[in-house]
N, C-alpha and C positions, 0 to 999 in steps of 0.2 A: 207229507210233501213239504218241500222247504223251498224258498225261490229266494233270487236276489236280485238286482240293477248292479251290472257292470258296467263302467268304461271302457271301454277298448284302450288301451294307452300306444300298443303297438303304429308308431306310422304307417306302417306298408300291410297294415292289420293281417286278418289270417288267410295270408298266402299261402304255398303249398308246403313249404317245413314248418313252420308254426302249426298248422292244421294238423299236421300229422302229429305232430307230438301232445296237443294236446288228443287228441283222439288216442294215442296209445294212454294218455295218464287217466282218461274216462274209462278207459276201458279195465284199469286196476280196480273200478267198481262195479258191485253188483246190482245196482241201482238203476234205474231208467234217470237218463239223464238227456236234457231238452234245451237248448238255446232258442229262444222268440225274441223273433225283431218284426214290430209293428203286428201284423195279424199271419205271421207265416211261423211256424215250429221246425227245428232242423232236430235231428240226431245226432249228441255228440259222439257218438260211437264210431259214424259215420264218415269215412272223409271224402265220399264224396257229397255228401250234406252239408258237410261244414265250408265247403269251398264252392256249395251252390249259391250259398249265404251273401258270398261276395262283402265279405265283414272290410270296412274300412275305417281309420279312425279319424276324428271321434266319434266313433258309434256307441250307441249305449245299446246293452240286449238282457234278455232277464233272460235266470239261469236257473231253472227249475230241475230237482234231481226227487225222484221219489222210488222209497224203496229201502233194502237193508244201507245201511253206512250212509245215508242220504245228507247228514248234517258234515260229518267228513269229508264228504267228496265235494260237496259245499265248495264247504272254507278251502280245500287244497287247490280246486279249480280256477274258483276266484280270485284265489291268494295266485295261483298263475297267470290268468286272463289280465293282470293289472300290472304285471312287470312289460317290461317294454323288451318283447320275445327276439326283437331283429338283434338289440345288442347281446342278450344273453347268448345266442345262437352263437356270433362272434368271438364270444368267449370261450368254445366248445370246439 
């Protein structure tokens, strides 16, 4: 098991196209993959989990992935969760 402390960077954090995309990039792994904020656990798998979340920024949330590729999906997730998703979206 690996975990990390994100930032949310996103302003308008994960709304409903952010959520979904990253839910499709969790799901590139085979990993159980887990966002906790305060004492509650979501499924990134999930989108309707991740939008139960009600993720806002600055939130911070730990990002725990356990399982094959668990250090990969890591760093790929968090290396996502930390760009600012509304302008990239924009660029798309």
């Amino acid at each position: 098991m690996v975990k990390r402390r994100i930032q949310i960077c996103n302003q308008s954090g994960l709304h409903l196209r952010p959520a979904g995309q990253l839910c499709q990039k969790a799901m590139e792994y085979p990993c159980r993959i887990t966002m906790v904020i305060g004492n509650k656990s979501y499924n990134l798998k999930s989108m309707l989990s991740v939008l139960s979340a009600q993720v806002n920024a600055p939130k911070e949330i730990e990002l725990i992935c356990e399982g094959e590729g668990e250090e990969k999906a890591l760093e790929e997730l968090a290396g996502f969760l930390s760009e600012d998703l509304d302008e990239k979206l924009k660029k798309e």
